[in-house]
Structures are given as C-alpha cells and as structure tokens.
PDB file of N, CA, C, O and CB in Angstrom:
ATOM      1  N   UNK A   1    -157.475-183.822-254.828  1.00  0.00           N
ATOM      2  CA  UNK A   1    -157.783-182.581-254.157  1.00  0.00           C
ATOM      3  C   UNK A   1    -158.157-181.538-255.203  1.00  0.00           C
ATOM      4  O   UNK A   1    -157.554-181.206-256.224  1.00  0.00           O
ATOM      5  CB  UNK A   1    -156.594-182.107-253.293  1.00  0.00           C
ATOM      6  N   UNK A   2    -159.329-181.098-254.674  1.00  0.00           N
ATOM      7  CA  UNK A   2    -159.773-179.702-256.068  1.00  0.00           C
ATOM      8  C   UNK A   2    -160.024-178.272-255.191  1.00  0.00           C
ATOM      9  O   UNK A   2    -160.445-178.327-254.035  1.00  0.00           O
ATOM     10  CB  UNK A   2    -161.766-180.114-257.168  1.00  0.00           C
ATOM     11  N   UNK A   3    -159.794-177.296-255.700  1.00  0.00           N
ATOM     12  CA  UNK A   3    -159.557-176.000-255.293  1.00  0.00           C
ATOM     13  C   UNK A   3    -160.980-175.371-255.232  1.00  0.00           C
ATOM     14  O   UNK A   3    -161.920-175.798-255.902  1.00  0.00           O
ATOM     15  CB  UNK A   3    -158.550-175.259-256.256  1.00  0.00           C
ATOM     16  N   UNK A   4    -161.033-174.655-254.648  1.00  0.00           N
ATOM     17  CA  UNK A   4    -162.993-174.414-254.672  1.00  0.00           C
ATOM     18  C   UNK A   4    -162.463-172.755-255.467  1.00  0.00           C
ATOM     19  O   UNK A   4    -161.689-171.829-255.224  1.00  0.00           O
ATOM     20  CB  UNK A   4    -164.304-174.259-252.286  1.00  0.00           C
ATOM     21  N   UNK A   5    -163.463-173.168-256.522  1.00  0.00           N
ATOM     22  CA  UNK A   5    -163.142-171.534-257.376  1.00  0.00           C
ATOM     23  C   UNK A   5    -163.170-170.459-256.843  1.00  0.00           C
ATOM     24  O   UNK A   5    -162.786-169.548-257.576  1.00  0.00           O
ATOM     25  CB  UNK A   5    -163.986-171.101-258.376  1.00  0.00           C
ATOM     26  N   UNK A   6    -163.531-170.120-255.652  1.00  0.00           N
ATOM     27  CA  UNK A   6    -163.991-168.791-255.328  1.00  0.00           C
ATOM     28  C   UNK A   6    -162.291-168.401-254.477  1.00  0.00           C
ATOM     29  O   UNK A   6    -161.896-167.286-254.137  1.00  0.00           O
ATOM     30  CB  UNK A   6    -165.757-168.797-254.183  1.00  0.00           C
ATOM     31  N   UNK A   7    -161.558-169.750-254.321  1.00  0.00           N
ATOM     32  CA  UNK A   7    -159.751-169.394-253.315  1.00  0.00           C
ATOM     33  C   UNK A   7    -159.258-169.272-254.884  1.00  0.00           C
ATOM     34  O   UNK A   7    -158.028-169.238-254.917  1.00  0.00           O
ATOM     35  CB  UNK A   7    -158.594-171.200-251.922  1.00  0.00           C
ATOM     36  N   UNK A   8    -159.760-169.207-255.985  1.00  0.00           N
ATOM     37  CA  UNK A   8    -158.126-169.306-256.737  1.00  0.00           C
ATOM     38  C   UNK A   8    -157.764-167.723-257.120  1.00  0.00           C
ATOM     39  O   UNK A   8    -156.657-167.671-257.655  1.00  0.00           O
ATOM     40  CB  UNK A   8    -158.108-170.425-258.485  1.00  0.00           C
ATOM     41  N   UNK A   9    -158.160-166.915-257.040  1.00  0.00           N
ATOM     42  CA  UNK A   9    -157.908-165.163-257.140  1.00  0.00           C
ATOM     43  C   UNK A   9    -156.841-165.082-255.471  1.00  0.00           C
ATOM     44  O   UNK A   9    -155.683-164.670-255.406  1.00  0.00           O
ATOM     45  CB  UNK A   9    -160.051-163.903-257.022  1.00  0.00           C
ATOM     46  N   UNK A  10    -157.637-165.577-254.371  1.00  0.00           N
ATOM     47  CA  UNK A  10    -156.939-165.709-253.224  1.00  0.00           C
ATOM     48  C   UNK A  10    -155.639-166.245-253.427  1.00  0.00           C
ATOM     49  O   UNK A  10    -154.709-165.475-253.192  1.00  0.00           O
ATOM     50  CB  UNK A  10    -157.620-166.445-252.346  1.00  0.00           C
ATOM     51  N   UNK A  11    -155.335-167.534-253.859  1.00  0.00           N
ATOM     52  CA  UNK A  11    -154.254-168.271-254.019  1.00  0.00           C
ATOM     53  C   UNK A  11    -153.608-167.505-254.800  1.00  0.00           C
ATOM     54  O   UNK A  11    -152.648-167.143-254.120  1.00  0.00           O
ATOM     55  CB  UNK A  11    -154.396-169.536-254.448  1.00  0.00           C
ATOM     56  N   UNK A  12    -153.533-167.047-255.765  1.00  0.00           N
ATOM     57  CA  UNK A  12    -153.254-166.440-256.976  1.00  0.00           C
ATOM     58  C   UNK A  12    -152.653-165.437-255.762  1.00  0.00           C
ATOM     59  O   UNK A  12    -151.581-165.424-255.157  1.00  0.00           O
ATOM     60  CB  UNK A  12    -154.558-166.016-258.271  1.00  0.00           C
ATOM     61  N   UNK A  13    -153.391-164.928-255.725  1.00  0.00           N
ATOM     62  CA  UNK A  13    -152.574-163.146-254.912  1.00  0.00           C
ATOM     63  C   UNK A  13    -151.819-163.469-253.629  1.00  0.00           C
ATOM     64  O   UNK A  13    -151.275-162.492-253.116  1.00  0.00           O
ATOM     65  CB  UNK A  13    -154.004-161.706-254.206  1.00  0.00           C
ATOM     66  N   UNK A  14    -151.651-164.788-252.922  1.00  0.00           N
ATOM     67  CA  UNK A  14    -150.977-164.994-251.874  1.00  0.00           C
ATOM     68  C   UNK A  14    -149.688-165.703-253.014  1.00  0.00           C
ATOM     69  O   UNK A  14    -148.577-165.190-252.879  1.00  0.00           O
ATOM     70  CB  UNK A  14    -151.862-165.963-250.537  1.00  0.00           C
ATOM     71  N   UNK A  15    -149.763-166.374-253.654  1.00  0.00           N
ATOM     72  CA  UNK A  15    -148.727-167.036-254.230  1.00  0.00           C
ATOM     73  C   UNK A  15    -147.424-165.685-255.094  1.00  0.00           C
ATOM     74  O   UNK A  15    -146.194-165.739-255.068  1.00  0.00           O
ATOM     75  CB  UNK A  15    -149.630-168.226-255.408  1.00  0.00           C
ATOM     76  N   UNK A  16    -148.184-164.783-255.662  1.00  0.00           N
ATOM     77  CA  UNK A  16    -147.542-163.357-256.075  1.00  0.00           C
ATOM     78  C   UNK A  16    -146.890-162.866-254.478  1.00  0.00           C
ATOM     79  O   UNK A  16    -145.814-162.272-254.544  1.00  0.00           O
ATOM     80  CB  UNK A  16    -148.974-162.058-256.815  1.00  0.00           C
ATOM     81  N   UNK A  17    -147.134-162.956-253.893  1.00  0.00           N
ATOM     82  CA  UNK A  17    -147.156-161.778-252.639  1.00  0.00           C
ATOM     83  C   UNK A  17    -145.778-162.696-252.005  1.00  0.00           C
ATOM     84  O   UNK A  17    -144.655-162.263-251.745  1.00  0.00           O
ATOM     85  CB  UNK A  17    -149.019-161.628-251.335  1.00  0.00           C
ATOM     86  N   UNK A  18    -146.336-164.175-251.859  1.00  0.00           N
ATOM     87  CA  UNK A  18    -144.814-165.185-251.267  1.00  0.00           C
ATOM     88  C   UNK A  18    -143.552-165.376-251.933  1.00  0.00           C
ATOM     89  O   UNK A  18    -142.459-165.632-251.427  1.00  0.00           O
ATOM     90  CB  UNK A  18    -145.090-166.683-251.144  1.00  0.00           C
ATOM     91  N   UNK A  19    -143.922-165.180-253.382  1.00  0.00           N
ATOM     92  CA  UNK A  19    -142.780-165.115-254.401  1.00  0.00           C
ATOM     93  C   UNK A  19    -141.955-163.999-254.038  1.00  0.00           C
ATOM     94  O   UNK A  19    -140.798-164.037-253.619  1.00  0.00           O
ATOM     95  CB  UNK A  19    -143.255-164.949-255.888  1.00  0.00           C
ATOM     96  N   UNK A  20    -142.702-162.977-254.252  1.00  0.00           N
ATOM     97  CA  UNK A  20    -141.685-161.887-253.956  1.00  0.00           C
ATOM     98  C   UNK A  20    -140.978-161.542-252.888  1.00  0.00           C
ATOM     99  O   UNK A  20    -139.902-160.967-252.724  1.00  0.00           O
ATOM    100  CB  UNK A  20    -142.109-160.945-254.121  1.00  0.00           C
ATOM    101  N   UNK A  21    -142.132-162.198-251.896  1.00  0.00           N
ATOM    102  CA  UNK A  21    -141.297-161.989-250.594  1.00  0.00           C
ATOM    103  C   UNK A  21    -139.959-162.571-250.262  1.00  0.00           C
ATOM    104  O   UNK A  21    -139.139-162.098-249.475  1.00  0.00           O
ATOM    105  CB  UNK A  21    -142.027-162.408-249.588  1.00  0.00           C
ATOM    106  N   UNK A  22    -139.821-164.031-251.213  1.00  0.00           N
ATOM    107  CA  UNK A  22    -139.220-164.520-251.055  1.00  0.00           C
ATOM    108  C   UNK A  22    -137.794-164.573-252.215  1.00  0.00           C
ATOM    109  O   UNK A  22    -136.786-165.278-252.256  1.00  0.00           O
ATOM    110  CB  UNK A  22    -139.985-165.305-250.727  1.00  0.00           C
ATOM    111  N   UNK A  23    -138.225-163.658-252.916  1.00  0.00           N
ATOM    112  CA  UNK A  23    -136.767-162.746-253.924  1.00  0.00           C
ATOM    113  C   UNK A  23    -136.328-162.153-253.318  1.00  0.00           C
ATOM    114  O   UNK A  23    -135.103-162.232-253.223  1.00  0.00           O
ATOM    115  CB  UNK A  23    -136.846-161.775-255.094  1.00  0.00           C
ATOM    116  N   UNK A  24    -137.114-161.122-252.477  1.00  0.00           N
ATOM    117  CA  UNK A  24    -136.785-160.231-252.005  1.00  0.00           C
ATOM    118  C   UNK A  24    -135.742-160.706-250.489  1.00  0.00           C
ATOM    119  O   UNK A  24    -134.949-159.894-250.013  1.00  0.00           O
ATOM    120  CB  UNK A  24    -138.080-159.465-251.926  1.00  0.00           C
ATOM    121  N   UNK A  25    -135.942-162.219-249.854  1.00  0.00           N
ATOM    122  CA  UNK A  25    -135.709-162.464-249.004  1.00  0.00           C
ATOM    123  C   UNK A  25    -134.291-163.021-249.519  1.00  0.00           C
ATOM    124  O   UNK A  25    -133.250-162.703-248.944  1.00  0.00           O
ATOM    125  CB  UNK A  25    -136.693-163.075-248.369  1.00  0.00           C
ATOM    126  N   UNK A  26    -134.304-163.569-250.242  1.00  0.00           N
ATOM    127  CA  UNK A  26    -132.745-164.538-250.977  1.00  0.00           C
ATOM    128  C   UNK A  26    -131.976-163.484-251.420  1.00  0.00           C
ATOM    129  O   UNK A  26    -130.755-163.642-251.414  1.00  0.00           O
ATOM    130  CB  UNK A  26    -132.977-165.731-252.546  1.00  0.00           C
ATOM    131  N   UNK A  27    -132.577-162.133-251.916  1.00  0.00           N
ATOM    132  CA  UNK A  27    -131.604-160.922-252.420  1.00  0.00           C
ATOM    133  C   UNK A  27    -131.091-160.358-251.109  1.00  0.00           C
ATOM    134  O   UNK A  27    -129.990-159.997-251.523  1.00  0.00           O
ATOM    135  CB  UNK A  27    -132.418-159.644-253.374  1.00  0.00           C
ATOM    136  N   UNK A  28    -131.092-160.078-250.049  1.00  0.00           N
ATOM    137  CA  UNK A  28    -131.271-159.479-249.065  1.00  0.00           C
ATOM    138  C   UNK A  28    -130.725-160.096-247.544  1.00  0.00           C
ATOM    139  O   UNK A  28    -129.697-159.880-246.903  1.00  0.00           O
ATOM    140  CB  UNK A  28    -132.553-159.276-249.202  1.00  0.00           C
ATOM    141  N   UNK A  29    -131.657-160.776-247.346  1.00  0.00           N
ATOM    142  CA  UNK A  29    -131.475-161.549-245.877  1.00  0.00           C
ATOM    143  C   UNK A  29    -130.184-162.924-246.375  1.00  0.00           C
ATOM    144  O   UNK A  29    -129.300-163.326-245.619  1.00  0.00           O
ATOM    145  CB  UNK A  29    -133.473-162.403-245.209  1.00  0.00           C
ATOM    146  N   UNK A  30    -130.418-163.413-247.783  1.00  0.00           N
ATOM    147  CA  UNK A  30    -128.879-164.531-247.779  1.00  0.00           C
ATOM    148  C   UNK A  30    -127.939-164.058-247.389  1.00  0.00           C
ATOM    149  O   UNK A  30    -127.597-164.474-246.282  1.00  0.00           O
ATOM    150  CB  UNK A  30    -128.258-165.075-249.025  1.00  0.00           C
ATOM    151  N   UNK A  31    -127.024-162.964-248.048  1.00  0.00           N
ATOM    152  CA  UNK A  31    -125.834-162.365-247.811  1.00  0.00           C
ATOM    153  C   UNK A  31    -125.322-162.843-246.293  1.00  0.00           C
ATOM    154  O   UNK A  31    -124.451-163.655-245.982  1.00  0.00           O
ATOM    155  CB  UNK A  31    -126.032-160.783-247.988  1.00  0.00           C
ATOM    156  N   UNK A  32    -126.266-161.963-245.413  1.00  0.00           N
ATOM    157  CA  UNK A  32    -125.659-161.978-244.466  1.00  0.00           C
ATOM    158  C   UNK A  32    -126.181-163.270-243.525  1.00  0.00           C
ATOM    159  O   UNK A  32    -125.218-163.636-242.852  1.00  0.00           O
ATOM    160  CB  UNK A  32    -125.737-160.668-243.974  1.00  0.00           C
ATOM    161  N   UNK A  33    -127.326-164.060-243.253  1.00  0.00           N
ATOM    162  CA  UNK A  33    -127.806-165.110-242.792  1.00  0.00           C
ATOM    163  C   UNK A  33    -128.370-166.117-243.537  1.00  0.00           C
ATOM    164  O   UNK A  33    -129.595-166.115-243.660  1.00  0.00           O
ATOM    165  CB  UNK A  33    -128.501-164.802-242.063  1.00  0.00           C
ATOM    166  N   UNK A  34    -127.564-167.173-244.176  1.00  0.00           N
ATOM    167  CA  UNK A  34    -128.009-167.822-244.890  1.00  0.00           C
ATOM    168  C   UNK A  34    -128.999-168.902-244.292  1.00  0.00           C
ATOM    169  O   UNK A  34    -129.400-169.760-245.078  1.00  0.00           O
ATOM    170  CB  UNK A  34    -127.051-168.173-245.523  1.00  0.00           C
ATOM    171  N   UNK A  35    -129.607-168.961-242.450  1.00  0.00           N
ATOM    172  CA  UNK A  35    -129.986-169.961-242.069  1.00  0.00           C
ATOM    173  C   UNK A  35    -131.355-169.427-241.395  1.00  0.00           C
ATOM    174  O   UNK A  35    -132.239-170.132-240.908  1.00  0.00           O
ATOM    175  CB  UNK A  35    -128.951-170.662-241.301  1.00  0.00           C
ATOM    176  N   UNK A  36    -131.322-167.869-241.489  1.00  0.00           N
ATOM    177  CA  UNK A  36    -131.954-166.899-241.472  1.00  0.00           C
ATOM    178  C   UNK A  36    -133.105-166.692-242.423  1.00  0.00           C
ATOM    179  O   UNK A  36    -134.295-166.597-242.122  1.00  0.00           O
ATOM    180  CB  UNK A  36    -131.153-166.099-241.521  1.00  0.00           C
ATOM    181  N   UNK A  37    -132.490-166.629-243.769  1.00  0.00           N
ATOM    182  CA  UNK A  37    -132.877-166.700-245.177  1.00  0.00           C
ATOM    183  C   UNK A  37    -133.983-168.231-245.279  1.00  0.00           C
ATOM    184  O   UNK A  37    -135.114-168.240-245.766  1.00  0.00           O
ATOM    185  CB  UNK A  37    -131.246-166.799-246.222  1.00  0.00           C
ATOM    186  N   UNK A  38    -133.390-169.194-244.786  1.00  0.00           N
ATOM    187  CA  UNK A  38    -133.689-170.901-245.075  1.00  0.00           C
ATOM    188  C   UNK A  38    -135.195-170.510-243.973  1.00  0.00           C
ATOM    189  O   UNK A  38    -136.275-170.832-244.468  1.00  0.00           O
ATOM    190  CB  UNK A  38    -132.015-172.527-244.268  1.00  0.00           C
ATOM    191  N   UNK A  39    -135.231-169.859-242.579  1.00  0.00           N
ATOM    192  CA  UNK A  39    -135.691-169.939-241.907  1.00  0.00           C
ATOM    193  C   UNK A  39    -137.255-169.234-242.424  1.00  0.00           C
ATOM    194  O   UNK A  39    -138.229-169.971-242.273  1.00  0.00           O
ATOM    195  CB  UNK A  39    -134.856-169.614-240.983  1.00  0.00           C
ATOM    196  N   UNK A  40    -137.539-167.600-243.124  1.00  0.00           N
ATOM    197  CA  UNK A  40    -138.159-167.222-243.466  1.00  0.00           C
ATOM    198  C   UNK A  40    -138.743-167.779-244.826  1.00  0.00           C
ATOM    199  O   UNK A  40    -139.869-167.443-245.196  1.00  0.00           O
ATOM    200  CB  UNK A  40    -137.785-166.331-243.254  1.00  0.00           C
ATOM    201  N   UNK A  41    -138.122-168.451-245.399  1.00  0.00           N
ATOM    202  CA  UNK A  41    -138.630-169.345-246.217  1.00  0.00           C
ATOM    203  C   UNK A  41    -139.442-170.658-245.760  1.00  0.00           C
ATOM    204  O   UNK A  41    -140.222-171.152-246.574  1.00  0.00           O
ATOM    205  CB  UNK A  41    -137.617-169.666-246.893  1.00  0.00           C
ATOM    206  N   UNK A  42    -139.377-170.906-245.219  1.00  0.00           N
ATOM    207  CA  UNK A  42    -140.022-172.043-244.611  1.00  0.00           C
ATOM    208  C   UNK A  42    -141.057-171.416-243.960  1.00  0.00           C
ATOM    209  O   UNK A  42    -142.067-171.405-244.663  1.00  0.00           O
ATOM    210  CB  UNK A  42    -139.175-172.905-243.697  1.00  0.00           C
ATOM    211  N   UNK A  43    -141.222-170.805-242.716  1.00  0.00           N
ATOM    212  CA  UNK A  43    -142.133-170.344-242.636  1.00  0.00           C
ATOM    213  C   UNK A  43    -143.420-169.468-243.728  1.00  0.00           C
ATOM    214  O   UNK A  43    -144.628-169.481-243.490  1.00  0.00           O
ATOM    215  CB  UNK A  43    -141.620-169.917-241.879  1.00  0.00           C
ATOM    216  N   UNK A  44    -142.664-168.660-245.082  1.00  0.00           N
ATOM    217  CA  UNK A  44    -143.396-168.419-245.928  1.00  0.00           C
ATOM    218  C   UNK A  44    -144.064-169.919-246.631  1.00  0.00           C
ATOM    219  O   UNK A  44    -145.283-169.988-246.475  1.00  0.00           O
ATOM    220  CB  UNK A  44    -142.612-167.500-246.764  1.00  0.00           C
ATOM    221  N   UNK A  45    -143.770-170.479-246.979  1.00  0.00           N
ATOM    222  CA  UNK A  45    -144.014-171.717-247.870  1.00  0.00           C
ATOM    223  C   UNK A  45    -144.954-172.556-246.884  1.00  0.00           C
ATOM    224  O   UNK A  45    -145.540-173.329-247.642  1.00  0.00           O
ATOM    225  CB  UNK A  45    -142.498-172.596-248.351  1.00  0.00           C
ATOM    226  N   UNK A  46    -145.408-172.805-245.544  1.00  0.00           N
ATOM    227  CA  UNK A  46    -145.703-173.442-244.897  1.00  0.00           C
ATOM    228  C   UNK A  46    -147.154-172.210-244.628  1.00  0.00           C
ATOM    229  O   UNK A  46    -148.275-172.716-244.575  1.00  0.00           O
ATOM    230  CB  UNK A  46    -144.522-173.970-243.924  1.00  0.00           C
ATOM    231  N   UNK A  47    -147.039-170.717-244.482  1.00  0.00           N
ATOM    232  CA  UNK A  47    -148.305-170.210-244.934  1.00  0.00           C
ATOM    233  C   UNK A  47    -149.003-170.244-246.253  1.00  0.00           C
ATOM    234  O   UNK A  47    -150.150-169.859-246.481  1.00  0.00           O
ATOM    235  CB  UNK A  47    -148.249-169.115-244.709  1.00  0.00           C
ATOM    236  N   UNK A  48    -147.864-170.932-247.364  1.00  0.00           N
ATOM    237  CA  UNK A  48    -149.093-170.632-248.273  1.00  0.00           C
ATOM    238  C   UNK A  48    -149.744-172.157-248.682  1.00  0.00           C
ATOM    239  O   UNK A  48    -150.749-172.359-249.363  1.00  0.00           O
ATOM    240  CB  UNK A  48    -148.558-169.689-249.775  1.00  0.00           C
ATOM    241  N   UNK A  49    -149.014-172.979-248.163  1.00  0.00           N
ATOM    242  CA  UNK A  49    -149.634-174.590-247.953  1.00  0.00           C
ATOM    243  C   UNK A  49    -150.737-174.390-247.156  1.00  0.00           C
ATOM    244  O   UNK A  49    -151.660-175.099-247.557  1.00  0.00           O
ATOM    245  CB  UNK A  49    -148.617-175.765-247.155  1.00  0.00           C
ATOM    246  N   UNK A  50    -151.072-173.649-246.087  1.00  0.00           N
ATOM    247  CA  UNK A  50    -152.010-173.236-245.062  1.00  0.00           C
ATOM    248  C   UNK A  50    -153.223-173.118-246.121  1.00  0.00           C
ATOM    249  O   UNK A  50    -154.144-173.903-246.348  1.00  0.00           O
ATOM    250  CB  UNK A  50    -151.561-171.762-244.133  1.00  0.00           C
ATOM    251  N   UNK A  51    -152.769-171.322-246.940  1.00  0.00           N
ATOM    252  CA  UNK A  51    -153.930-171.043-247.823  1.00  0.00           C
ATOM    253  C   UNK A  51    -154.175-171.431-248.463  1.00  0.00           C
ATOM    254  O   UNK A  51    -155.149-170.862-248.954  1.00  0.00           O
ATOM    255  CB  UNK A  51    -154.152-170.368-248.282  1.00  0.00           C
ATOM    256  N   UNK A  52    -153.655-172.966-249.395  1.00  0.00           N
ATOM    257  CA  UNK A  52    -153.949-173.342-250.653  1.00  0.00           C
ATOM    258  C   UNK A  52    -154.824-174.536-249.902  1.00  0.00           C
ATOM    259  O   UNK A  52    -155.841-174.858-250.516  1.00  0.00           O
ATOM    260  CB  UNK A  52    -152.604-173.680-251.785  1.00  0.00           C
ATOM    261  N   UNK A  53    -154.522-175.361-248.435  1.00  0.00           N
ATOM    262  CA  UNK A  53    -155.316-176.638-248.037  1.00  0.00           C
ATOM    263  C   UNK A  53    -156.708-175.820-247.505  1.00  0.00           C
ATOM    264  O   UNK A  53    -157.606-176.574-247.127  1.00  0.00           O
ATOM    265  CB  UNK A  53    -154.430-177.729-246.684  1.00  0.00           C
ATOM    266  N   UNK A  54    -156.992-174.348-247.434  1.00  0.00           N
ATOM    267  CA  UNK A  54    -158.324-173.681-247.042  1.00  0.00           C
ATOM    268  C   UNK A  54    -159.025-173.765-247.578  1.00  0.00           C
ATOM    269  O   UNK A  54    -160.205-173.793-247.229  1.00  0.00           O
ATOM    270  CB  UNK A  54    -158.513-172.681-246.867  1.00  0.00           C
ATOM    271  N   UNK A  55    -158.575-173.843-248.708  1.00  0.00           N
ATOM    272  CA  UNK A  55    -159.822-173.868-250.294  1.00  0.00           C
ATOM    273  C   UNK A  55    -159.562-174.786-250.671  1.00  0.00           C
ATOM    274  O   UNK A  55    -159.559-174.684-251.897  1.00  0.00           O
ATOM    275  CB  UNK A  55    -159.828-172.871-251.661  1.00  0.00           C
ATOM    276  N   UNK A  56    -159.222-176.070-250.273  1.00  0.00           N
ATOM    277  CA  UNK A  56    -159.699-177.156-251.077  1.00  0.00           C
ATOM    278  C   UNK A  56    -161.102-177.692-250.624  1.00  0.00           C
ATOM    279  O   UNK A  56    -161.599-177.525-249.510  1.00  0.00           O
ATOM    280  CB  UNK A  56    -158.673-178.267-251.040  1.00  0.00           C
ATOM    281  N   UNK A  57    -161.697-178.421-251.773  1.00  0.00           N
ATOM    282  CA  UNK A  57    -162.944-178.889-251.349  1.00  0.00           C
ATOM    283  C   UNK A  57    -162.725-180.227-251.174  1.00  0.00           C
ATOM    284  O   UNK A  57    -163.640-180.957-250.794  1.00  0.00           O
ATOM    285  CB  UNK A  57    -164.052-178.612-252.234  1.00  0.00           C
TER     286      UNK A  57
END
C-alpha cells in the first residue's frame, strides 16, 4: 500500500490533531470513565484508519 503524496500533509495534520485528542482524552475522560476513555479512542483511531485508507493509491 503507498500513500498518494498530495494525503501526507493531510495525514500528517489528522494524525497531530488524534494524538492530542487522545492525551487530552486519557488525561481527562480516564479518571472518571475508563470504558468511556477506551470508547473515544477507538472511535478516534478508526477515523484516522478512514483518512490514511483515502489516500492510498
């Protein structure tokens, strides 16, 4: 599988954007729902599998 050059700035800035979301989600949402936490993670990680299989060629 190869990435079509014109998604990797895309990928790049969705992969920054899921990371954090997802610090921000383990700092925050664990405490009090740890299945909560598991839940928004998955759904993040499963959009950025979305954007990374868009741009493959």
């Amino acid at each position: 599988m190869t990435i079509h050059k014109e998604g990797t700035a895309t990928i790049s800035l969705v992969a920054l954007v899921v990371g954090l979301l997802n610090i921000a989600n383990f700092s925050y949402l664990y405490p009090i729902s740890a299945i909560a936490a598991w839940a928004v993670f998955i759904v993040l990680l499963g959009f950025f599998l979305f954007i990374v299989s868009f741009f493959r060629s």
